[in-house]
Biopython code that builds the backbone (N, CA, C, O; Angstrom):
import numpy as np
from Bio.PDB.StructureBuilder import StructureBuilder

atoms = [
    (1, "UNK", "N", (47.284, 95.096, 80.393)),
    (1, "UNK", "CA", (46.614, 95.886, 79.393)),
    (1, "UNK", "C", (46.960, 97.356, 79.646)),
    (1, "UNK", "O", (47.185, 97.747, 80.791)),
    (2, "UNK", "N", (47.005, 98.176, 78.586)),
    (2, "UNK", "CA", (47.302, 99.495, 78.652)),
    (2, "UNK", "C", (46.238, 100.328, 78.363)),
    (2, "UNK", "O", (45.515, 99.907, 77.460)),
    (3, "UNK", "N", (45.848, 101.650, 78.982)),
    (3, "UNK", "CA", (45.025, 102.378, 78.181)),
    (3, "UNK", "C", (45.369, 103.863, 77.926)),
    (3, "UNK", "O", (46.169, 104.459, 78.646)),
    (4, "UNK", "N", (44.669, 104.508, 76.763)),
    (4, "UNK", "CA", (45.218, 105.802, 76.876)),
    (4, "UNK", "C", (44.568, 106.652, 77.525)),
    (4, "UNK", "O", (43.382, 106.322, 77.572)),
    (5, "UNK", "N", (44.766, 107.528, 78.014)),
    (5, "UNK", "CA", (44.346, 109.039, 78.275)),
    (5, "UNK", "C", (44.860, 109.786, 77.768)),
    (5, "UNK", "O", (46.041, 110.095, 77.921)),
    (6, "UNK", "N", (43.595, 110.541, 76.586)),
    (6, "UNK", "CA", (43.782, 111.935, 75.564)),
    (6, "UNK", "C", (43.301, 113.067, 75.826)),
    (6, "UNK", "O", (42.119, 113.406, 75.761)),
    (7, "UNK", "N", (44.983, 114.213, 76.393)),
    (7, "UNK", "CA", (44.541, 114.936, 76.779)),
    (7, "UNK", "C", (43.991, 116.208, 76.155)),
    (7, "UNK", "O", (43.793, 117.333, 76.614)),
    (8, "UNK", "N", (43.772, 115.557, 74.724)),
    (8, "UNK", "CA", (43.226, 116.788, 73.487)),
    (8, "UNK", "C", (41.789, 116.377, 73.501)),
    (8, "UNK", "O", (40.975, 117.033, 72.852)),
    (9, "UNK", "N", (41.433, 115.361, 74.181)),
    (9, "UNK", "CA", (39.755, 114.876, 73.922)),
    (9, "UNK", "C", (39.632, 113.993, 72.635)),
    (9, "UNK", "O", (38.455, 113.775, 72.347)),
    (10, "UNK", "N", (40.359, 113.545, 71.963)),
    (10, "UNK", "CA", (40.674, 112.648, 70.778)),
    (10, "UNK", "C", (39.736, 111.558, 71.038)),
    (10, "UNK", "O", (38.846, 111.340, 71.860)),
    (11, "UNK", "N", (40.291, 110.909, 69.970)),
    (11, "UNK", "CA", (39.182, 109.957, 70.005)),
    (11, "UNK", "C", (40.044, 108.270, 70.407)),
    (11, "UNK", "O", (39.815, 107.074, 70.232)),
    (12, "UNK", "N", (41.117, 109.147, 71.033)),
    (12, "UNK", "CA", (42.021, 107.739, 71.458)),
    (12, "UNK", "C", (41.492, 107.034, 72.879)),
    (12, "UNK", "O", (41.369, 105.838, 73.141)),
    (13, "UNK", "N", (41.221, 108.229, 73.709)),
    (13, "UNK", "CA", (40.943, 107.987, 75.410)),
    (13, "UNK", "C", (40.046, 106.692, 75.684)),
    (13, "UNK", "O", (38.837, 106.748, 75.462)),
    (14, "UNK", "N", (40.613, 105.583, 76.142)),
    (14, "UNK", "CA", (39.604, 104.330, 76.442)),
    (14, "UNK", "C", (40.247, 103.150, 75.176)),
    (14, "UNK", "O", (39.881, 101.983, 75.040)),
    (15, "UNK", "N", (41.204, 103.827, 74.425)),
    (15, "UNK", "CA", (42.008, 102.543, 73.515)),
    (15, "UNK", "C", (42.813, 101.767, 74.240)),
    (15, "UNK", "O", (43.699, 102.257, 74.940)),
    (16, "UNK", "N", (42.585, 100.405, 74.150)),
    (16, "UNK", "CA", (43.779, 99.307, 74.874)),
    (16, "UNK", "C", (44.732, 99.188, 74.050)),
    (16, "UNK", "O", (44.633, 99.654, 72.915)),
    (17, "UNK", "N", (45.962, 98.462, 74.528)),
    (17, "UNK", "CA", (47.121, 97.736, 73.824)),
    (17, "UNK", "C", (47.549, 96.737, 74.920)),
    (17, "UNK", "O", (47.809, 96.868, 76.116)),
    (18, "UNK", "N", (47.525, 95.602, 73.998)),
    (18, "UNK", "CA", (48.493, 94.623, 75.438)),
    (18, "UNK", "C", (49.817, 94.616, 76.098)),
    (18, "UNK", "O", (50.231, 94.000, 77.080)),
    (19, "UNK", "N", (50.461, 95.608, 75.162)),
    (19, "UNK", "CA", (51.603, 95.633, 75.806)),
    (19, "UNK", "C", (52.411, 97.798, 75.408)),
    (19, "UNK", "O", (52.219, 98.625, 74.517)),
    (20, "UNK", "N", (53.184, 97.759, 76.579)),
    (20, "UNK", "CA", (53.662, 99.135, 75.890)),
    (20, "UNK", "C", (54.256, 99.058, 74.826)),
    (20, "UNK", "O", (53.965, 99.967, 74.049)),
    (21, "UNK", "N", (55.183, 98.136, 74.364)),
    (21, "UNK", "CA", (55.440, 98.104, 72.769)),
    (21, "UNK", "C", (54.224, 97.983, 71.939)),
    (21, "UNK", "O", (54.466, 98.456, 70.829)),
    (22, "UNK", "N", (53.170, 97.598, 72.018)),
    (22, "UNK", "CA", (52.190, 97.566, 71.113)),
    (22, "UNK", "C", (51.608, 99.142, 70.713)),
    (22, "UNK", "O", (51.224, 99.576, 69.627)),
    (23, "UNK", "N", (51.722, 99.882, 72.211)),
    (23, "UNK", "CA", (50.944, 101.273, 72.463)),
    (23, "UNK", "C", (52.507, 101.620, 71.077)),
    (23, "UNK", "O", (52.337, 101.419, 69.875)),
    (24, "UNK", "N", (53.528, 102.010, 71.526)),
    (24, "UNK", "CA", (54.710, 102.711, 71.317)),
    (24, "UNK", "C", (54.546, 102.127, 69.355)),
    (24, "UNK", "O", (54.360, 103.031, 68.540)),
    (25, "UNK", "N", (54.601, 101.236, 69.040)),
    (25, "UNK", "CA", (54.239, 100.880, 67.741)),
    (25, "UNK", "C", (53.379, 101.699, 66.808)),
    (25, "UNK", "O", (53.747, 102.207, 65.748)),
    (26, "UNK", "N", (51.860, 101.767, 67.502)),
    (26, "UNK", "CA", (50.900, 102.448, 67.225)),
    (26, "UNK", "C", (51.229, 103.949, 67.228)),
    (26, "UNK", "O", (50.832, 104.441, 66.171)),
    (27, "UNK", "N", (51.836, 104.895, 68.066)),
    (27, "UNK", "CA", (52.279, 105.891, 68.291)),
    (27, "UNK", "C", (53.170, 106.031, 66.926)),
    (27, "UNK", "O", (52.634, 106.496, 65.920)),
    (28, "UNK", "N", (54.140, 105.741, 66.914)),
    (28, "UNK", "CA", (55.275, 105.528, 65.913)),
    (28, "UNK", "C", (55.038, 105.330, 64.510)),
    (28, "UNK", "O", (55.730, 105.803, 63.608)),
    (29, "UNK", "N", (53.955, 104.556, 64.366)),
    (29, "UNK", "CA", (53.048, 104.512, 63.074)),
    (29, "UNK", "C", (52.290, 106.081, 62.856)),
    (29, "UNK", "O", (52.532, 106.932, 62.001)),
    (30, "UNK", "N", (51.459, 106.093, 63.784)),
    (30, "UNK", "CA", (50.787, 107.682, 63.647)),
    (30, "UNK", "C", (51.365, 108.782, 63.165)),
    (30, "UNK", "O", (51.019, 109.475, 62.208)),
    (31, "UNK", "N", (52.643, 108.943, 64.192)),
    (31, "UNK", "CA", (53.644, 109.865, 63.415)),
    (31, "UNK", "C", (54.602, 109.494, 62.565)),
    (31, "UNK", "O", (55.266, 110.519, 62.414)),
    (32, "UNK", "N", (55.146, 108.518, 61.819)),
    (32, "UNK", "CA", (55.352, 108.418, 60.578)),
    (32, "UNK", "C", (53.743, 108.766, 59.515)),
    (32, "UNK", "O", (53.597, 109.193, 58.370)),
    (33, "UNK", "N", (53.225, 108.533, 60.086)),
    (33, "UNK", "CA", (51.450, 108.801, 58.663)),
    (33, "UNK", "C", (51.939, 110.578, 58.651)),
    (33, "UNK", "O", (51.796, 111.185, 57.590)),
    (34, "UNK", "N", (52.361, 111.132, 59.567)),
    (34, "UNK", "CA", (52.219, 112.676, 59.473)),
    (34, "UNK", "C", (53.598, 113.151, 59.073)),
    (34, "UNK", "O", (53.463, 114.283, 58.611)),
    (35, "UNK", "N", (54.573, 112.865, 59.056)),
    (35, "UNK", "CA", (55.622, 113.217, 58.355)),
    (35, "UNK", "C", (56.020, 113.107, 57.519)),
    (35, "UNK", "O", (55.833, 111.955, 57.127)),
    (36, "UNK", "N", (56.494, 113.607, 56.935)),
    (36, "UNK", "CA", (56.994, 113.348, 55.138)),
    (36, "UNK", "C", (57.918, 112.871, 54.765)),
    (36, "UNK", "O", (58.501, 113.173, 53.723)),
    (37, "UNK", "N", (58.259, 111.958, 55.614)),
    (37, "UNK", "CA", (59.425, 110.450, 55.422)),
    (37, "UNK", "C", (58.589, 109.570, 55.121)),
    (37, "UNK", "O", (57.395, 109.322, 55.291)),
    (38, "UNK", "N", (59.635, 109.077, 54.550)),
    (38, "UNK", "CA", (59.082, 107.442, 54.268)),
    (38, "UNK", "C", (58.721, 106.665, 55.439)),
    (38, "UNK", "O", (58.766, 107.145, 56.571)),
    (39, "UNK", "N", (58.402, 105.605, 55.216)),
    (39, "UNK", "CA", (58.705, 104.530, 56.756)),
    (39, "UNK", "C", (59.649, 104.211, 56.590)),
    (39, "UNK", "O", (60.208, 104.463, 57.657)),
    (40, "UNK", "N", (60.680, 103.580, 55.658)),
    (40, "UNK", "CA", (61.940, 103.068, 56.206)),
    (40, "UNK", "C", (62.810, 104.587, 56.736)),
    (40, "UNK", "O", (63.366, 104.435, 57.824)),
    (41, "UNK", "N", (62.945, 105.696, 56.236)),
    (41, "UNK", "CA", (63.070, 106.774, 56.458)),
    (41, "UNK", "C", (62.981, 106.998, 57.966)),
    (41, "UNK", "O", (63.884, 107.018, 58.802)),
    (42, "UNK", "N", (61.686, 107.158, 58.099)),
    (42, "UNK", "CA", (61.621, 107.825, 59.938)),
    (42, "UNK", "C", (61.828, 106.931, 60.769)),
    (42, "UNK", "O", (62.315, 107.206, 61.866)),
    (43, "UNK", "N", (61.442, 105.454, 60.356)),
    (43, "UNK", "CA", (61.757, 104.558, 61.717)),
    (43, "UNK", "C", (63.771, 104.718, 62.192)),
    (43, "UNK", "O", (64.382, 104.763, 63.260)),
    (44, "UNK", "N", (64.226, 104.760, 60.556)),
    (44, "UNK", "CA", (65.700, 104.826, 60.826)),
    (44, "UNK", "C", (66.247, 106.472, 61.638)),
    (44, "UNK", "O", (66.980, 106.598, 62.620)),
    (45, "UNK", "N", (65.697, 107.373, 60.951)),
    (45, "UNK", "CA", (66.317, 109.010, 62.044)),
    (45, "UNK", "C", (65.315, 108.871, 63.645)),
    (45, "UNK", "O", (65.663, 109.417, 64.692)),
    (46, "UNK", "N", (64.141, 108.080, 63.494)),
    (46, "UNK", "CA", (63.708, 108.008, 65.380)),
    (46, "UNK", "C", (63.694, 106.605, 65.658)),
    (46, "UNK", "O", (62.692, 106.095, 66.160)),
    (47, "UNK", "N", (64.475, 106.089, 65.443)),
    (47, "UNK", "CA", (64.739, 104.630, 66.278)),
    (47, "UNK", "C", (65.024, 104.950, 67.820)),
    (47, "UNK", "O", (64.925, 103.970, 68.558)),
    (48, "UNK", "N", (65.394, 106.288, 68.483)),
    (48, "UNK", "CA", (65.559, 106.497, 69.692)),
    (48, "UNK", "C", (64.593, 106.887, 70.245)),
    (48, "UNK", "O", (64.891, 107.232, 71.389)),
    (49, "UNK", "N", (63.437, 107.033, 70.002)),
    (49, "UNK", "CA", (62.514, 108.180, 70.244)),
    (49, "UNK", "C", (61.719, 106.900, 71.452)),
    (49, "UNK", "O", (61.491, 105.722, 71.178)),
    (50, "UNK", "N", (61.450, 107.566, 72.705)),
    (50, "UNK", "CA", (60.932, 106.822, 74.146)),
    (50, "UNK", "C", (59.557, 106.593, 73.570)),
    (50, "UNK", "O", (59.192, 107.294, 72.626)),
    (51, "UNK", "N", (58.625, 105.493, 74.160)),
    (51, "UNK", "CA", (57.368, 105.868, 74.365)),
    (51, "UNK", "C", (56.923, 107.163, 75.110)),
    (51, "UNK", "O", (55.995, 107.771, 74.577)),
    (52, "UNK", "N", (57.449, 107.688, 76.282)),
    (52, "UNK", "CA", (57.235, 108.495, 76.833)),
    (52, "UNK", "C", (57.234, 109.297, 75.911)),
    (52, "UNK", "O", (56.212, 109.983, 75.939)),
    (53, "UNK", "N", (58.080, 109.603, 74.881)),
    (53, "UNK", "CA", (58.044, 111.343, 74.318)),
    (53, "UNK", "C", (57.166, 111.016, 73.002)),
    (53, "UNK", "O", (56.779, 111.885, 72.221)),
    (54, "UNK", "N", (56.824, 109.185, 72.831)),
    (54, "UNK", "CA", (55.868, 109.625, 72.009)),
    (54, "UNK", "C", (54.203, 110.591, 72.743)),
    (54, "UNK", "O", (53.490, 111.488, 72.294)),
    (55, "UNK", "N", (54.204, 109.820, 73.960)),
    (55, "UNK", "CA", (52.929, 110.346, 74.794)),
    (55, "UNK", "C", (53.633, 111.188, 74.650)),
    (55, "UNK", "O", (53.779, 111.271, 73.431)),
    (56, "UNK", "N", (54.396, 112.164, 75.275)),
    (56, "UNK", "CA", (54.114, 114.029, 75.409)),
    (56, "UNK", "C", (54.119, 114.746, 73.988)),
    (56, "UNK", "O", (53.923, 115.951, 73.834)),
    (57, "UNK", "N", (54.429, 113.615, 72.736)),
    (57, "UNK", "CA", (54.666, 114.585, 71.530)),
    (57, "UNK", "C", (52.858, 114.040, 71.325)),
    (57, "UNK", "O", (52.173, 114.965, 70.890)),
    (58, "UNK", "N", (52.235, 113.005, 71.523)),
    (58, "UNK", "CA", (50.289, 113.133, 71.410)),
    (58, "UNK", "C", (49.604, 113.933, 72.449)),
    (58, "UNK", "O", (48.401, 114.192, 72.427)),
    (59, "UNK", "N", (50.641, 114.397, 73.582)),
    (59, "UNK", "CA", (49.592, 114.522, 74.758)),
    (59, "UNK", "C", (48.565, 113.676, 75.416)),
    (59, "UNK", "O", (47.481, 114.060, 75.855)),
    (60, "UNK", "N", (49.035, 112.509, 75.425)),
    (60, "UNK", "CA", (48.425, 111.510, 76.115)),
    (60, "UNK", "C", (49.024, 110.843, 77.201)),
    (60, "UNK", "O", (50.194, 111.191, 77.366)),
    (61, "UNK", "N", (48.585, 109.947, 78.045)),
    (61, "UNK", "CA", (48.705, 109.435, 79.221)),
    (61, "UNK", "C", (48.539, 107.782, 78.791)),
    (61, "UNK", "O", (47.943, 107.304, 77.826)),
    (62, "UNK", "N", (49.206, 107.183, 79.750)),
    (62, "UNK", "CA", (48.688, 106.088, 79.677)),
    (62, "UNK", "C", (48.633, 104.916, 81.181)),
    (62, "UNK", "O", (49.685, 104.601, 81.737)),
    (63, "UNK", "N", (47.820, 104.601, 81.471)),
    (63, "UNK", "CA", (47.812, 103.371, 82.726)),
    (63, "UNK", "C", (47.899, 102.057, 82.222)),
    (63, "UNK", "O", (47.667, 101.655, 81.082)),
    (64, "UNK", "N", (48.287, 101.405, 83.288)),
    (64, "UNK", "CA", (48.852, 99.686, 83.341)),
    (64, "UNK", "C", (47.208, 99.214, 83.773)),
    (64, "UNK", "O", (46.939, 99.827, 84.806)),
    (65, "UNK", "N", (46.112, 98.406, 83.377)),
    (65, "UNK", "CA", (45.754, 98.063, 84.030)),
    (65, "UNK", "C", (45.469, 96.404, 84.322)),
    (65, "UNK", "O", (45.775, 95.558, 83.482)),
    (66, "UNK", "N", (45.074, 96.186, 85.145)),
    (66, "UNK", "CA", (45.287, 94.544, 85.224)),
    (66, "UNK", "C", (43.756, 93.706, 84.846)),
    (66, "UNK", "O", (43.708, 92.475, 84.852)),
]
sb = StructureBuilder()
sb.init_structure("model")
sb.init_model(0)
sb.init_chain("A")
sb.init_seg("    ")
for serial, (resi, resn, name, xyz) in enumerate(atoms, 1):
    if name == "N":
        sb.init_residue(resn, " ", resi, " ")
    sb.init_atom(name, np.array(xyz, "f"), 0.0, 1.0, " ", f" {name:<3s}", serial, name[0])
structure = sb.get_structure()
């Protein structure tokens, strides 16, 4: 299980995902909602984009926990 830590105080801190693709999905969704691409649009120009730089582009953290 994954959880986040939000380091804006959001209302994410204490959200699970079962897997880091699930977190990285959710992330990826969020910022397509805020850009002014389409979805087929942004998934195709950030198909490279890490989970990691989705956490530093939310400012969040995240732990593995068991």
């Amino acid at each position: 299980m994954i959880e986040i830590i939000d380091f804006q105080g959001g209302d994410w801190t204490g959200s699970t995902f079962k897997s880091k693709k699930e977190l990285k999905n959710f992330l990826q969704e969020e910022s397509c909602n805020v850009s002014e691409y389409s979805k087929e649009e942004y998934y195709k120009e950030n198909a490279d984009v890490s989970l990691n730089e989705y956490c530093e582009m939310f400012q969040i953290k995240y732990v593995e926990k068991s």
